[in-house]
Each structure stands twice: as C-alpha cells, then as structure tokens.
C-alpha positions in Angstrom: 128.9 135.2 161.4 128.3 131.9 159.4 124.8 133.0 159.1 125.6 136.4 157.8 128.2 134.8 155.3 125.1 132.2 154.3 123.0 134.8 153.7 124.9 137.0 151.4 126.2 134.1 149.2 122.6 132.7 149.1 121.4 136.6 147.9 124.5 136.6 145.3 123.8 133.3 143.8 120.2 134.0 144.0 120.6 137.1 142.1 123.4 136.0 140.0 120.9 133.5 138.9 118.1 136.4 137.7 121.4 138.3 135.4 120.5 139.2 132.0 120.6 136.4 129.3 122.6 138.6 126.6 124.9 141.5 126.6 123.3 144.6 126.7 123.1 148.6 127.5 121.4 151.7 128.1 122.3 155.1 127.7 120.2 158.3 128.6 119.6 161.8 129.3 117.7 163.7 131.5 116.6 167.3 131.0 115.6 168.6 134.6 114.4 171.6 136.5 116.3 172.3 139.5 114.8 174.0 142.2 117.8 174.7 144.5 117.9 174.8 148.7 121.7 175.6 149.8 122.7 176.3 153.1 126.8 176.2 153.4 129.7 177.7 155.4 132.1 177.6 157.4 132.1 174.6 160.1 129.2 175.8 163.0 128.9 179.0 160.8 127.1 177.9 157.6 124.0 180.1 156.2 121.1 180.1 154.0 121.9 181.7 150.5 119.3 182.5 147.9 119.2 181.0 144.1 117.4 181.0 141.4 115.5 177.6 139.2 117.7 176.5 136.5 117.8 173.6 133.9 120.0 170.8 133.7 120.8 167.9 131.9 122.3 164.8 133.5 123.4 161.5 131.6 123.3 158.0 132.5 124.5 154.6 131.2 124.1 150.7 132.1 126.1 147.8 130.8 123.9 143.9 131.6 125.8 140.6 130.7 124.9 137.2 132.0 127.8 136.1 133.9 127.2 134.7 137.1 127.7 136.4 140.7 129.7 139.4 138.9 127.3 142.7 139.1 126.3 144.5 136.3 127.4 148.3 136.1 125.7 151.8 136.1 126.8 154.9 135.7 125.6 158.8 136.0 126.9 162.5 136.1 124.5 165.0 136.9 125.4 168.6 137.4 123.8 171.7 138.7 125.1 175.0 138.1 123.1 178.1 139.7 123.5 181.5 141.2 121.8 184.5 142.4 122.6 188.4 142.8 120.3 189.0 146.0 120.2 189.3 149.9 121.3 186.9 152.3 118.7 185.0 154.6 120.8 184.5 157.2 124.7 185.7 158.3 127.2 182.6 157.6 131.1 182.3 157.7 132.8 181.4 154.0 136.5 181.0 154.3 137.0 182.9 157.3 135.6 185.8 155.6 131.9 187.2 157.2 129.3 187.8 155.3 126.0 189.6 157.6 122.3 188.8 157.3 120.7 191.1 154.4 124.3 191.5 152.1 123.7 192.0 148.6 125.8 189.3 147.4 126.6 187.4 143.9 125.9 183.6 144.9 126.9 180.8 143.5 127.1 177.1 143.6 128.0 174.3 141.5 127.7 170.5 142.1 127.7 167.6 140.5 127.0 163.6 141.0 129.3 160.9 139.6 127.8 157.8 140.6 129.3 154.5 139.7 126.8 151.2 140.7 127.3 147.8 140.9 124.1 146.0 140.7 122.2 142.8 140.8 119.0 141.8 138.9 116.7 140.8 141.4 113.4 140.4 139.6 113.5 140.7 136.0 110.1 140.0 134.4 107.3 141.9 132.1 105.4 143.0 135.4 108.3 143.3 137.8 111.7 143.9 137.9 114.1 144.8 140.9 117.6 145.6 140.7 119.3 146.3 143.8 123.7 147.3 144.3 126.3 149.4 145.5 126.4 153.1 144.3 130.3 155.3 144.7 129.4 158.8 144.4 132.0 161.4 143.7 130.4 164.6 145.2 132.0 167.9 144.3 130.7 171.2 145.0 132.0 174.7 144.6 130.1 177.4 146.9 131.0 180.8 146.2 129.6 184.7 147.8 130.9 188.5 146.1 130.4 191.7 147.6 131.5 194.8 146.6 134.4 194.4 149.0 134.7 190.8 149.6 134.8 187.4 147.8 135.5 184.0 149.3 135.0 180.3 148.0 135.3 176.9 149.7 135.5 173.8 147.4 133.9 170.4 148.4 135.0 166.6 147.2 133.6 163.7 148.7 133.1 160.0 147.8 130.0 158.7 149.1 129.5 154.9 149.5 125.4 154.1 148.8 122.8 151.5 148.5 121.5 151.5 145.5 118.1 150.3 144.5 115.9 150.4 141.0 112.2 149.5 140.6 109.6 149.2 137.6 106.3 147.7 137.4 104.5 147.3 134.2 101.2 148.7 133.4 99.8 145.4 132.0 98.6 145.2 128.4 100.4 148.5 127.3 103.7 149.9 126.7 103.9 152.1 129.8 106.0 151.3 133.6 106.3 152.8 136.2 109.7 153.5 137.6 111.4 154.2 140.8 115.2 154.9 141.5 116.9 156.0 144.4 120.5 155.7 146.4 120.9 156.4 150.1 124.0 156.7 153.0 123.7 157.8 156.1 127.1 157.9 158.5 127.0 159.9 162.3 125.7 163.3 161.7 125.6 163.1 157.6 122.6 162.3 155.8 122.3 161.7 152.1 119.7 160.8 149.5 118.4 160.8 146.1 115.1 159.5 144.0 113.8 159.9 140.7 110.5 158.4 139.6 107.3 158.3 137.4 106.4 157.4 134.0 108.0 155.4 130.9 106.4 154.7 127.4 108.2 152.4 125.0 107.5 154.4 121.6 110.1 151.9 119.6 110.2 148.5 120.1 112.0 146.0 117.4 114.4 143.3 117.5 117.9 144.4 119.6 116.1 148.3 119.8 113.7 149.8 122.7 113.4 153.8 123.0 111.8 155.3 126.3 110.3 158.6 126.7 110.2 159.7 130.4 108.8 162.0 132.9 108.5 162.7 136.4 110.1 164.0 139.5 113.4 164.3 140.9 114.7 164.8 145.2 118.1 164.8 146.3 119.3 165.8 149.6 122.9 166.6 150.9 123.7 166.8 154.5 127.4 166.8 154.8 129.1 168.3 157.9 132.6 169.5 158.4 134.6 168.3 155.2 136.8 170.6 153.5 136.1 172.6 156.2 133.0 173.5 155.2 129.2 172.6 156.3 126.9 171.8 153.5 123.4 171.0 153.0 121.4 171.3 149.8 118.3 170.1 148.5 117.4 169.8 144.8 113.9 169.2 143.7 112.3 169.3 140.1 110.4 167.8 137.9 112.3 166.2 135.0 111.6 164.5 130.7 114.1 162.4 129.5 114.6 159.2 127.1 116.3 156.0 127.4 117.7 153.6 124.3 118.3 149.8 125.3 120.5 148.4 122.8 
C-alpha cells in the first residue's frame, strides 16, 4: 500500500510539474457522420434494429492553468439522433411489449455523451504531448419501436467513470499533428469505449490565437447490460471535420 501511495503522488507531482505555464482554453466543434449499430431490449430479450447514417455535431471545451497537482478540465456533449421506418433483424422485447422478426416498425434512438475530464499534462512539447485523467460520462439514451398497433419506449441514464487519455505528435517542420483521443471503462459484463483520431493543421497562429482545422475518424462502443431495465449495445462509427480555437 505505501508503494501504491508512492507511486501515485510521485505521478501527480510529476505531472503537476508538466501543467501549463498560463491560463488557457479550447473550445470546438465537430461535424460527424454517424454510422449507427443498435441492438436494445428488454433484459435477455434485446434485438437488432435497423437505422439509417445521419450527421451530427458534437462540441467540446478545455480549461489549462498552471497550478500545481490540481487537474486541468475538459468537457464534451455529443449527440446522436437517428431512426428508420424498416423491418426488424431480429425479434426483441421493449417494455414488455413484443415485437417479431420482420415487423415493419418506425425506429428510433437517441443518445448522447456528457463527458466531464480531469486531466494531467504529461508531456507537453512541440513533438510530443500526452495528457492523461479521469473522464464522468453522463450516458442517456432513448430507444423507441411503432407499429401500427403497438408502441413502446425504454429510457436509459447512466454515469460512467473512464480513463481518459489524449495524444499528439507533431509532424516536424510543418504546422500539421497528429492526434489521438480516446476514454475507456470496463466493469463485469459491461464494456465501453470511444476514440477519435487523425489529422490537425494550424491555419492561424499569432500571439494568444491558434485555429485548427481537423479530420479523421470517430468509434465508440456501448455495452451496457441490464440498467433501466433494458440491455443496450450500440456502436457508432464515422468519419468526422471539425476545428479547434486555443485562446
């Protein structure tokens, strides 16, 4: 135990030590396809459903400040909002109500991401930096099927505890990084991930002002299992432009 206590005090004085040397922030926005995977139902009884692509936008936000041992902070809300009017793959169980293999249904499901991070800077320098933290994720999904006949609808809410961990390594002699970001948890039967990477260009750079253009590829994967009453698993892929001001 004295070890273990050594060892995260040395890593919180080792990164308080690599914090920023001024305030400063971020704020973004991402425009993303979403190509959507859902399976959902009742507990033992979920299904496939069928939805269509559709674009989103998601927003984040970072505050740095060069106090010692206290993490800096990151935030993001991403949302996805899609449906379908088609055939079920498979027959599931939504609020005690049955829905049979082949139903013409109206499907629809919406979920979004509040993340709040506490993070360290690691490595902070032209070629390298690492941040690494502590991501709270509000989960919140809303999984709804209509027949003709029948209509039934099971809301999720969840917080999700996270590592957190953020990557970028300059392409030297030119204004270009790569980037990597991702959070993960991963409790008994329940799986849950997320990444985003690819490519940044700084197209402004003056005194107390850098602008980002971005692009690349987004994954996130939900495996949660009987909460609410409801099983859930979706997976979100698409590829994704966005832009970044550090002030």
């Amino acid at each position: 135990m004295r070890v273990l206590n050594g060892m995260i005090v040395g890593f919180m004085v080792t990164a308080g030590s690599a914090q920023a040397d001024m305030l400063g922030a971020r704020i973004g926005v991402d425009y993303w396809q979403v190509q959507p995977k859902l399976s959902a139902g009742d507990r033992g009884k979920a299904g496939r459903l069928v939805l269509d692509d559709a674009t989103e936008l998601a927003w984040n936000g970072r505050f740095e400040h060069p106090l010692p041992l206290l993490p800096n902070i990151a935030v993001r809300y991403q949302h996805s909002d899609v449906s379908a009017n088609a055939a079920l793959t498979n027959s599931l169980v939504l609020a005690q109500k049955t829905f049979a293999a082949g139903t013409i249904a109206s499907q629809h499901n919406s979920m979004k991401h509040i993340d709040l991070t506490g993070y360290y800077e690691v490595l902070d320098n032209p070629v390298l930096s690492l941040d690494l933290g502590l991501t709270a994720r509000l989960l919140q999904s809303d999984v709804g099927l209509t027949t003709s006949s029948t209509a039934a609808s099971r809301e999720l809410s969840v917080v999700l505890p996270m590592v957190f961990v953020d990557a970028e390594i300059g392409l030297w002699g030119t204004d270009t990084h790569w980037f990597f970001t991702g959070n993960y948890s991963r409790y008994q039967s329940d799986q849950n991930y997320d990444w985003r990477s690819g490519i940044a260009w700084r197209f402004i750079d003056i005194a107390m002002f850098q602008a980002h253009l971005r692009a690349g590829w987004q994954h996130s994967q939900t495996n949660i299992s009987n909460r609410d009453q409801l099983d859930f698993t979706a997976a979100n892929d698409g590829g994704f432009i966005g832009i970044d001001v550090d002030f």
